[in-house]
N, C-alpha and C positions, 0 to 999 in steps of 0.2 A: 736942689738936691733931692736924692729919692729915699721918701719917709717911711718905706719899708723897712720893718725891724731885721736884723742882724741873723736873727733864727730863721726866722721866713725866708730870708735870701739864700742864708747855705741848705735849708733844706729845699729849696725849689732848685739849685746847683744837683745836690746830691741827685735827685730826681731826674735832671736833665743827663746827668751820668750811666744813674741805673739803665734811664733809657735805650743810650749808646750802646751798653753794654748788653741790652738784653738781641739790639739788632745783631752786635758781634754772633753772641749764642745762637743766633735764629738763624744766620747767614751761615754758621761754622756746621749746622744740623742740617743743614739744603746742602752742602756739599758732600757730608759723610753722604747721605743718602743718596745724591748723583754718584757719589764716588764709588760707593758698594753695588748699587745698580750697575754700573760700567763692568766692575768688577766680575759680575754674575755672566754679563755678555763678553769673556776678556775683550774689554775695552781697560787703555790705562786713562781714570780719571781723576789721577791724583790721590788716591786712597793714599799711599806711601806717602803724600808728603800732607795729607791729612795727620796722619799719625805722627810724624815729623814735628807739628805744631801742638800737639796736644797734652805737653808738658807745661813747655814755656808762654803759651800763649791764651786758648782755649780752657783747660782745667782751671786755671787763674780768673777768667771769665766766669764761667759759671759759680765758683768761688762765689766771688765779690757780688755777682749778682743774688744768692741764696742769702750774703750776708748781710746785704741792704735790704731785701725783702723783711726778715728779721730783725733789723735795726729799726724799719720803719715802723712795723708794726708793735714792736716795744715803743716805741718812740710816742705813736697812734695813742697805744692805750693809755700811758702815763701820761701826756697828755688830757686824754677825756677823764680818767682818773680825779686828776687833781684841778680839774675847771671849774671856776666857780656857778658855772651855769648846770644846774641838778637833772638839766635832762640827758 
């Protein structure tokens, strides 16, 4: 059985999510930018159905990823905070 503690585990999960999530946001921002570049050459590169996902999908992303970066770093400090080790 694996004797990693319970904290460690979901927060190495959470971590493995933010991760996902931050490829969504970085893959969702290479297409805006092909998309509007297309755009500038009327080429259609999907801008319209960029914007199409950017309710339900996208904004939820970024979301979540701002609010793990902040969770984490709360998380971080209280943490180093209350460690019994003084450095």
């Amino acid at each position: 059985m694996n004797n990693t503690p319970i904290t460690q585990r979901i927060s190495s999960l959470i971590s493995w999510v933010l991760v996902i999530d931050l490829g969504l946001v970085l893959l969702s921002l290479g297409w805006f930018l092909v998309a509007v570049l297309g755009r500038s050459m009327n080429l259609d590169l999907g801008l319209d159905q960029w914007y199409s996902l950017w309710n339900p999908l996208i904004l939820p992303a970024i979301s979540v990823l701002m609010a793990g970066a902040i969770a984490s770093g709360i998380v971080g400090w209280v943490s180093r905070r209350f460690s019994d080790d003084p450095s």
